[in-house]
VOPAGU-2260 file (C-alpha; in pm, 1 decimal, decimal comma):
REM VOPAGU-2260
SITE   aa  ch    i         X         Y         Z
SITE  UNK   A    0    5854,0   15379,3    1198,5
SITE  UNK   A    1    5988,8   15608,8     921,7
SITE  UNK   A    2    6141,4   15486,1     630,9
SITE  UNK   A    3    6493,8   15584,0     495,3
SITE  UNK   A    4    6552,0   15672,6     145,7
SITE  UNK   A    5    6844,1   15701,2     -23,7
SITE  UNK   A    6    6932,8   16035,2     112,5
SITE  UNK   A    7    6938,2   15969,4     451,9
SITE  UNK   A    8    7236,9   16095,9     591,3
SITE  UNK   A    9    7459,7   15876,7     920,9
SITE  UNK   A   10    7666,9   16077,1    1100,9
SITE  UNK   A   11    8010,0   15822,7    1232,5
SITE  UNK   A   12    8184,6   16060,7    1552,4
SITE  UNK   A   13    8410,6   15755,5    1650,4
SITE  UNK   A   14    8615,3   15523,4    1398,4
SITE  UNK   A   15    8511,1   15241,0    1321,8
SITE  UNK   A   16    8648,4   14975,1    1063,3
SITE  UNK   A   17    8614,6   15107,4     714,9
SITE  UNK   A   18    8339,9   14787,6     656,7
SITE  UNK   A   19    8076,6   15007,1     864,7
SITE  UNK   A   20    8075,2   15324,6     640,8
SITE  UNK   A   21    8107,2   15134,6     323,0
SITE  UNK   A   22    7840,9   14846,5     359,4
SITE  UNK   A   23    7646,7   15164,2     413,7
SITE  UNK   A   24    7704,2   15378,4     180,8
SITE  UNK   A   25    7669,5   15104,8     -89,1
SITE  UNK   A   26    7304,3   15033,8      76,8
SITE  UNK   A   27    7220,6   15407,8     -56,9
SITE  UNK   A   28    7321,7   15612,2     326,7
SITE  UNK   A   29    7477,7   15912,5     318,9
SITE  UNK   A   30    7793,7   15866,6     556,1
SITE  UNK   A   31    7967,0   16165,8     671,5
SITE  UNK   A   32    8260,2   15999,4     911,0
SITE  UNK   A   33    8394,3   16251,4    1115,2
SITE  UNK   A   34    8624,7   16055,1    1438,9
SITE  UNK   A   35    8781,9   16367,4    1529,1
SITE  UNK   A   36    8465,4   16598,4    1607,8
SITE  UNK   A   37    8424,0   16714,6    1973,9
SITE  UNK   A   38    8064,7   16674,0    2173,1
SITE  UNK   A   39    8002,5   17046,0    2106,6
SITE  UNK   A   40    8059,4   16983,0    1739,1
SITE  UNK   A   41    7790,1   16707,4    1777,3
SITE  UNK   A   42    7543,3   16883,0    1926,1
SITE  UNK   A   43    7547,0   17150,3    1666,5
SITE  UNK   A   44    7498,9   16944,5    1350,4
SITE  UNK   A   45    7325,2   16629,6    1489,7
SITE  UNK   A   46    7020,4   16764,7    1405,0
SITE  UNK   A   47    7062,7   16759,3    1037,0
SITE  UNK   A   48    7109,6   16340,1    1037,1
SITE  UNK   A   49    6914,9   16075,7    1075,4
SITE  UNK   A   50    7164,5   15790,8    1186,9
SITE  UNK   A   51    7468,6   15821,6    1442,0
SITE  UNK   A   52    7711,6   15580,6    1490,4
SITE  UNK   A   53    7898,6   15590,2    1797,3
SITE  UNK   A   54    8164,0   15384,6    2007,1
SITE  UNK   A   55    8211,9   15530,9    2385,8
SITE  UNK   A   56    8308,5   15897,6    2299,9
SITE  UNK   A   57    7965,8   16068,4    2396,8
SITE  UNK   A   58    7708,7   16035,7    2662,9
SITE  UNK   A   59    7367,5   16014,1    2489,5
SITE  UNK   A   60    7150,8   16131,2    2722,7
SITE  UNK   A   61    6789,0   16333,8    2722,7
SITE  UNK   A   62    6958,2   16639,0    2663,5
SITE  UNK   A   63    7081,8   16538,9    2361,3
SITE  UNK   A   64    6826,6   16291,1    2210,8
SITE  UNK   A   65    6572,1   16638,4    2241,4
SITE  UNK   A   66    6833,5   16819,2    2023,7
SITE  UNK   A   67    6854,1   16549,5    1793,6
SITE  UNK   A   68    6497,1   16630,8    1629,8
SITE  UNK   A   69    6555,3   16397,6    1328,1
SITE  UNK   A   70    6714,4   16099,2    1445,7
SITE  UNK   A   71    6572,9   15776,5    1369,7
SITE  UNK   A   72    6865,6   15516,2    1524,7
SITE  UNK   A   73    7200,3   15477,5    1704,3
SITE  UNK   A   74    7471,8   15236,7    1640,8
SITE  UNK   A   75    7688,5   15139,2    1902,9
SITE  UNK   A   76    7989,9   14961,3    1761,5
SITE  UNK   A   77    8051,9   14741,8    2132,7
SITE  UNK   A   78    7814,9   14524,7    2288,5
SITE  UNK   A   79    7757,9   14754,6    2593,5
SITE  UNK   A   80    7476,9   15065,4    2552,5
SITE  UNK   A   81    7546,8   15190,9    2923,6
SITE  UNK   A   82    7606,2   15516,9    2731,9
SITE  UNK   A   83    7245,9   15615,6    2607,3
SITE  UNK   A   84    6942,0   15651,5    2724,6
SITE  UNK   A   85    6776,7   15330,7    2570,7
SITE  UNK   A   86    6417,5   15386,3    2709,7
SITE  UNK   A   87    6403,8   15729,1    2618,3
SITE  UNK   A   88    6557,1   15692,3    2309,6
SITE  UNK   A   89    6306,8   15417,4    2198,7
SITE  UNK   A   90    6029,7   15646,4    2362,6
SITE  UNK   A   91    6126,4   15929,7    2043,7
SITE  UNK   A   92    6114,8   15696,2    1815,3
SITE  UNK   A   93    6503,3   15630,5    1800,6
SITE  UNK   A   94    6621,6   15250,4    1732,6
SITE  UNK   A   95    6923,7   15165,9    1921,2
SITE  UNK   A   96    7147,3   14933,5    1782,5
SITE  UNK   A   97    7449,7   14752,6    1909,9
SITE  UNK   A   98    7683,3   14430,3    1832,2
SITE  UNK   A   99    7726,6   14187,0    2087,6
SITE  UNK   A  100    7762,7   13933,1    1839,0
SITE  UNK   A  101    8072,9   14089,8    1685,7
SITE  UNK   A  102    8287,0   14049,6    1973,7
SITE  UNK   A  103    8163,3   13750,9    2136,6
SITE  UNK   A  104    8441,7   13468,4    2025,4
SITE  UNK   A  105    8735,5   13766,0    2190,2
SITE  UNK   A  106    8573,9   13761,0    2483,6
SITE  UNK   A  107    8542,9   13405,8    2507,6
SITE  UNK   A  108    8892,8   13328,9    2401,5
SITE  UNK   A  109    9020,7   13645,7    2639,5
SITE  UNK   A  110    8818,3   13495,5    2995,7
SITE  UNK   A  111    8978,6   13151,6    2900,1
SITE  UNK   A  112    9316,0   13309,1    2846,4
SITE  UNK   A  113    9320,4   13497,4    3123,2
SITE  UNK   A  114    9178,5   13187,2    3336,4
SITE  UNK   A  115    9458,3   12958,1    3271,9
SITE  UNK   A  116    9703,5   13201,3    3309,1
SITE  UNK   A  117    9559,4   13280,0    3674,7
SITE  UNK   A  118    9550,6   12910,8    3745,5
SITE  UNK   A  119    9881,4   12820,9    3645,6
SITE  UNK   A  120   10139,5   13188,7    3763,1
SITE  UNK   A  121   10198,5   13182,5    3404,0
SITE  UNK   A  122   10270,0   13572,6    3430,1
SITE  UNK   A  123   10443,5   13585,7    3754,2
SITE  UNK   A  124   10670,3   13283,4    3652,4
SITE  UNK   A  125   10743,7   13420,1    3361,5
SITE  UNK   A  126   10832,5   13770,1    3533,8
SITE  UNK   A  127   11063,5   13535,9    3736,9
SITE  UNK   A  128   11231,7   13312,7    3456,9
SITE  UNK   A  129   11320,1   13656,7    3292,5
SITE  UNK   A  130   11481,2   13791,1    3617,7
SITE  UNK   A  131   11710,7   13440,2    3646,4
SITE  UNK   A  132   11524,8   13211,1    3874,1
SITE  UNK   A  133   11407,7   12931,4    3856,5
SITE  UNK   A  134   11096,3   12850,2    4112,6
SITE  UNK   A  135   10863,7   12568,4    4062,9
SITE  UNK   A  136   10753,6   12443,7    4383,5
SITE  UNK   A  137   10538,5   12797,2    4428,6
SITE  UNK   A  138   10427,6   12836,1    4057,1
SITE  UNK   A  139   10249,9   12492,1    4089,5
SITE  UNK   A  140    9898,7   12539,5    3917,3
SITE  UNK   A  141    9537,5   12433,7    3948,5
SITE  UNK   A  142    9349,9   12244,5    3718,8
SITE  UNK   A  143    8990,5   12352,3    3583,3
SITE  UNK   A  144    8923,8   11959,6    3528,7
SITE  UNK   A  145    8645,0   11874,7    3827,2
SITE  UNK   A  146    8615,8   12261,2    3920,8
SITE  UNK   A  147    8305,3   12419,4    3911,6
SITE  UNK   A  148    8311,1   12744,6    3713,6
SITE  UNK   A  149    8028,3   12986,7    3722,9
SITE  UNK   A  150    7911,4   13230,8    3489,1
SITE  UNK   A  151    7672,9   13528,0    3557,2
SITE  UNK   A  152    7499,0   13650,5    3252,7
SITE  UNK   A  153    7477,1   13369,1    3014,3
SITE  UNK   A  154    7430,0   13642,2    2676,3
SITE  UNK   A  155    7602,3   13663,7    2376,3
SITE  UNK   A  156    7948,5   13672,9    2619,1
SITE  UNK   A  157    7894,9   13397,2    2891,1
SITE  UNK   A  158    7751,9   13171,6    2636,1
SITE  UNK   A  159    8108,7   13210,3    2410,3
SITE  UNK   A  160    8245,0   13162,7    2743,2
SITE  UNK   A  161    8095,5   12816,2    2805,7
SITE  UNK   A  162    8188,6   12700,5    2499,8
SITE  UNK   A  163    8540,5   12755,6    2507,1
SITE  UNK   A  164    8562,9   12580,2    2852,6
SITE  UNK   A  165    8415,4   12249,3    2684,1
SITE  UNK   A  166    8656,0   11971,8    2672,5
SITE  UNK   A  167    8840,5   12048,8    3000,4
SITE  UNK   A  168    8601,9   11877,8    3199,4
SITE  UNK   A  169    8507,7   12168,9    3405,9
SITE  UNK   A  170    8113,6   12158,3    3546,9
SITE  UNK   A  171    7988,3   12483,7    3371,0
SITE  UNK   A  172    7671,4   12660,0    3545,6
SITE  UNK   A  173    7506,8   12990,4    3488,7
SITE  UNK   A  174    7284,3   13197,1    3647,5
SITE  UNK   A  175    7108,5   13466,1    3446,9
SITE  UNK   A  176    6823,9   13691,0    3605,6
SITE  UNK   A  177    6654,1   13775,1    3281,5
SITE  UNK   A  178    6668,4   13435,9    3078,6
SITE  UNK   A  179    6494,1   13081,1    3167,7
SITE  UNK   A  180    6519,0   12769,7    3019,2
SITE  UNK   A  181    6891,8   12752,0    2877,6
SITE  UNK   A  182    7034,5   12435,7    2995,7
SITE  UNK   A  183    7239,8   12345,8    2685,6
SITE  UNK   A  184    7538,3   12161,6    2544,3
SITE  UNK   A  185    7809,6   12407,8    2717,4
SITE  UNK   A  186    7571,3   12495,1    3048,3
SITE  UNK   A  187    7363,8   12379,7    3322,7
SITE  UNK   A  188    7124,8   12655,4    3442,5
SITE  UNK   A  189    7104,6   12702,0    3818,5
SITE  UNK   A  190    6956,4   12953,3    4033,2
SITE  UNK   A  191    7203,0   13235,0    4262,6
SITE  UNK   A  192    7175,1   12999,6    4549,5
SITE  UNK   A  193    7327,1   12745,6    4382,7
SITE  UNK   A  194    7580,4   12992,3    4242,9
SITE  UNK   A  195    7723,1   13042,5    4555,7
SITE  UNK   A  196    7674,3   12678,0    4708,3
SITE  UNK   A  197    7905,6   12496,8    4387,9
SITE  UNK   A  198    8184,3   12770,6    4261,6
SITE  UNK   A  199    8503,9   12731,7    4278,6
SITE  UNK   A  200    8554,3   12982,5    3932,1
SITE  UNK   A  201    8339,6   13276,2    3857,2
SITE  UNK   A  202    8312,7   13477,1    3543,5
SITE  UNK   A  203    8091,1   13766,0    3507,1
SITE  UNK   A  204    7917,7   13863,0    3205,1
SITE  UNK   A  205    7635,5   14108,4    3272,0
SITE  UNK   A  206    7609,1   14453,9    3176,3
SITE  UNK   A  207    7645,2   14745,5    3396,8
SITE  UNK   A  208    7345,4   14870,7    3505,9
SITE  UNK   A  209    7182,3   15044,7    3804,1
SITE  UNK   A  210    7093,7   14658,6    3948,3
SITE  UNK   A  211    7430,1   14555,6    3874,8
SITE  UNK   A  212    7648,4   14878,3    3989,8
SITE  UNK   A  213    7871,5   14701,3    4246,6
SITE  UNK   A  214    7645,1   14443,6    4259,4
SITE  UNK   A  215    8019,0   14183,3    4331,7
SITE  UNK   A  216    8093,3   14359,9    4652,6
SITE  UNK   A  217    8171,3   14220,4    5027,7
SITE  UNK   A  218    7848,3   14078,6    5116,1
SITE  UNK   A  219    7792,4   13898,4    4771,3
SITE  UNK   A  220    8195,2   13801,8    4767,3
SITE  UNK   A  221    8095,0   13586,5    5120,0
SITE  UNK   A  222    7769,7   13467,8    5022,5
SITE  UNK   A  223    7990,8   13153,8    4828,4
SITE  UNK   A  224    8047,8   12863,2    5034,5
SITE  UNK   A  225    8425,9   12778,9    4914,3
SITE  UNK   A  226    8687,9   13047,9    4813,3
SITE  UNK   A  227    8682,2   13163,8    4477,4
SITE  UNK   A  228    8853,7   13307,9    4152,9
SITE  UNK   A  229    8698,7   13567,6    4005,2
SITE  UNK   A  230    8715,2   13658,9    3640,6
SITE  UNK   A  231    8590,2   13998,6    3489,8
SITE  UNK   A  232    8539,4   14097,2    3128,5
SITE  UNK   A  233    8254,0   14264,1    3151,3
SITE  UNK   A  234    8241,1   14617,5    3310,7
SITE  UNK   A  235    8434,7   14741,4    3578,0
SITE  UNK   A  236    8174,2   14922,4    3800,4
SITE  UNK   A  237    8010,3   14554,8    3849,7
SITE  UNK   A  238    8275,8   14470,2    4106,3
SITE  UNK   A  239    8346,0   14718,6    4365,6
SITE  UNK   A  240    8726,8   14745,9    4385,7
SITE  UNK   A  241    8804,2   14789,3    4793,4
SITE  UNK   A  242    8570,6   14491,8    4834,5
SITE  UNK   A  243    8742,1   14261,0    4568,4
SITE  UNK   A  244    9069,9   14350,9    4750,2
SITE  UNK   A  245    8970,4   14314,4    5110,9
SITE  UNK   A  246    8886,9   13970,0    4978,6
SITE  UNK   A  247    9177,4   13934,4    4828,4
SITE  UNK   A  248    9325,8   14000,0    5127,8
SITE  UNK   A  249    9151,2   13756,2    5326,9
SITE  UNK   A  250    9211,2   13471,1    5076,0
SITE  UNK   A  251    8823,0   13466,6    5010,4
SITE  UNK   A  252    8931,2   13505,6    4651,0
SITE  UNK   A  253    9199,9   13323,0    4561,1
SITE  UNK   A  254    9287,8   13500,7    4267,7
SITE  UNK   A  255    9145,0   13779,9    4035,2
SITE  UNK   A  256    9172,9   13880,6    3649,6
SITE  UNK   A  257    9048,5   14174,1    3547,1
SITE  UNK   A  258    9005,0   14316,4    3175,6
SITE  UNK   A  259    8849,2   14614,1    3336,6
SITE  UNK   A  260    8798,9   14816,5    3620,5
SITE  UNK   A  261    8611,1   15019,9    3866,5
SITE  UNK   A  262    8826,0   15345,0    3730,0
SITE  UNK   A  263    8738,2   15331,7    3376,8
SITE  UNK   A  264    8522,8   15647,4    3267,2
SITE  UNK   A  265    8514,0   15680,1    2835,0
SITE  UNK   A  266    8847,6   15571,4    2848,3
SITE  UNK   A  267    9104,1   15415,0    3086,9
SITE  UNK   A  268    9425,6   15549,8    2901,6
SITE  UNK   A  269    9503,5   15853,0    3066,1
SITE  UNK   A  270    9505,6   15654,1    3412,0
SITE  UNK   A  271    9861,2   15678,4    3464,9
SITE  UNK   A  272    9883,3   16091,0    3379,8
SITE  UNK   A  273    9608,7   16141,1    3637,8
SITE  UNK   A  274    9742,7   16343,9    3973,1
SITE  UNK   A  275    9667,3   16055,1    4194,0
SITE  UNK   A  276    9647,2   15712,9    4126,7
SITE  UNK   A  277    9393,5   15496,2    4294,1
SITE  UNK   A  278    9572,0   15351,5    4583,4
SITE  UNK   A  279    9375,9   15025,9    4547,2
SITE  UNK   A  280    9465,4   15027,1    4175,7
SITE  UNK   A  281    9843,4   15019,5    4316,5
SITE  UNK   A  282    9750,1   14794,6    4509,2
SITE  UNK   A  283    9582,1   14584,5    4201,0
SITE  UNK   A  284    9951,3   14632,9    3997,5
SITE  UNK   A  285   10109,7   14500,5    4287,6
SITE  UNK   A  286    9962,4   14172,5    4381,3
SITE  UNK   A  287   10089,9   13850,4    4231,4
SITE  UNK   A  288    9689,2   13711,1    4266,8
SITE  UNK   A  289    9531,3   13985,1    4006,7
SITE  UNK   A  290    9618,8   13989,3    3617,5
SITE  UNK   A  291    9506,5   14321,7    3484,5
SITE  UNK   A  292    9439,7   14366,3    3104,2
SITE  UNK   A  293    9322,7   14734,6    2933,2
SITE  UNK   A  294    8951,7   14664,7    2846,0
SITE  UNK   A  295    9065,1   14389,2    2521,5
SITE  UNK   A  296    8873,6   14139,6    2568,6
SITE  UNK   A  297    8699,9   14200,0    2286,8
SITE  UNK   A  298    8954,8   14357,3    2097,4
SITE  UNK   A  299    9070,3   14130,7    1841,6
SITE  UNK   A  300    9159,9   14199,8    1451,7
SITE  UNK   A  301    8840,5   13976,6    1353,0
SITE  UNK   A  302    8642,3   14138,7    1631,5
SITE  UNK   A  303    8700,9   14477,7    1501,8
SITE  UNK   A  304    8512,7   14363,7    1150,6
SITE  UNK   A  305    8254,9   14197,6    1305,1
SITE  UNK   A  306    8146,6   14461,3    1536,3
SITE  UNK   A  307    8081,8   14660,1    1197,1
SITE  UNK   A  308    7934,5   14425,4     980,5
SITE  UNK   A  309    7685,5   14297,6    1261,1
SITE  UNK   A  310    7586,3   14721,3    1298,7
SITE  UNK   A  311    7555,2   14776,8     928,2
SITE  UNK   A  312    7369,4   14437,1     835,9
SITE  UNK   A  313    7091,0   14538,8    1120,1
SITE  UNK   A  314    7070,9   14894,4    1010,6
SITE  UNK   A  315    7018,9   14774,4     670,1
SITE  UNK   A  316    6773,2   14537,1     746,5
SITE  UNK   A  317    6615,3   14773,5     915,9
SITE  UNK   A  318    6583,1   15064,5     741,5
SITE  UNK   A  319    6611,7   14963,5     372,9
């Protein structure tokens, strides 16, 4: 793999915390941070650099890993790379980087948040308090104590996860595809089978994928043996939305919260200007079973350092 010198030059199209460029530039990079630059932009100067750092504003795909003749890695300040070409970046000679690590304590704190406010109507009673009444008998919660909570993808993610829900007595299992051998402290490991034979509380913490593209849809939803509460912080195109709600529906899952969803493209902001909303996403905003929060579960003040240093501190190592 080449080398950098000193005059290497790292070209930042999305912002990032002022840590990432100046960690950097003190290591001897060039940085030239330009947020505001369109893909077009991009295109016509990548192939002067050899770093990028991105976030989710560009697709990098063949197409533009062929234009970008010199590049020798990609940062991806997030934990999810669903927005470059990995394999054929790797195949050019490209390093791709990303920071899992950075954001992993949100996202643990966020899932258990959002769990025990699903469990206990905390939103809708406080929705209720605010309008003048007063109703206990129906806001009456659920304990995690001597529930079984599940956790698909036991990464950087599920694993914060599991150790956040240690000390309430819960039985934590996990089921990951791709890893063997990680029965610890926070976790017993079990296989899918078992997944669906014990849960009473499912998180999912997988990245989106071809395999895992809708992969929580009708027939898995039914496959589990008791009705269930499912928890997403992962990607929204893991659960397919008119399944989750048909579920919902039947009282197969009890309850849903969702820090993203099926909808989200770069960016799930201009949702609300769009022509037509989703009419299952109205139906989502509706229901007094489903919390919705905009894609922060990893958005925290510390997260948005540690993202950066976690980039910078493997490009470094890396390359210098």
């Amino acid at each position: 793999m080449k080398v950098f010198n000193n005059n290497y030059k790292i070209l930042f199209v999305d912002s990032t915390h002022e840590i990432l460029p100046d960690k950097l530039a003190k290591a001897g990079f060039i940085c030239d941070y330009k947020p505001e630059i369109n893909g077009t932009e991009i295109i016509n100067i990548i192939p002067s650099y050899e770093g990028l750092i991105i976030r989710s504003k560009i697709k990098i795909d063949k197409a533009f890993i062929d234009k970008a003749t010199n590049l020798r890695f990609i940062g991806r300040v997030g934990a999810g790379l669903e927005n470059i070409d990995v394999e054929y970046a790797e195949k050019k000679g490209i390093k791709c980087f990303n920071s899992p690590e950075g954001n992993r304590d949100a996202v643990g704190e966020h899932a258990l948040g959002l769990l025990l406010c699903l469990l206990n109507n905390v939103l809708k009673a406080d929705a209720e308090v605010r309008k003048g009444l007063w109703i206990r008998e129906k806001n009456r919660g659920t304990e995690i104590k001597g529930k079984t909570v599940s956790i698909i993808g036991y990464g950087n993610m599920g694993g914060a996860f599991a150790q956040r829900l240690r000390g309430f007595g819960a039985h934590v299992i996990a089921y990951d595809k791709y890893k063997f051998n990680y029965s610890d402290e926070y976790v017993t490991e079990k296989t899918l089978n078992d997944i669906f034979e014990e849960t009473d509380i499912l998180s999912l913490h997988i990245p989106l994928t071809d395999e895992t593209q809708f992969m929580i849809n009708d027939h898995f939803i039914n496959q589990f043996k008791k009705n269930i509460y499912l928890i997403n912080t992962a990607r929204g195109k893991v659960v397919k939305t008119d399944d989750l709600i048909k579920n919902i529906r039947s009282g197969k899952v009890i309850g849903a919260a969702l820090d993203v969803l099926e909808y989200e493209q770069t960016s799930f902001e201009n949702l609300h200007s769009a022509e037509k909303i989703p009419e299952t996403f109205e139906y989502l905003t509706k229901s007094d079973r489903v919390l919705l929060t905009p894609h922060i579960a990893g958005w925290t003040h510390e997260s948005n350092i540690k993202l950066s240093e976690f980039i910078a501190d493997k490009i470094i190592r890396t390359f210098k």
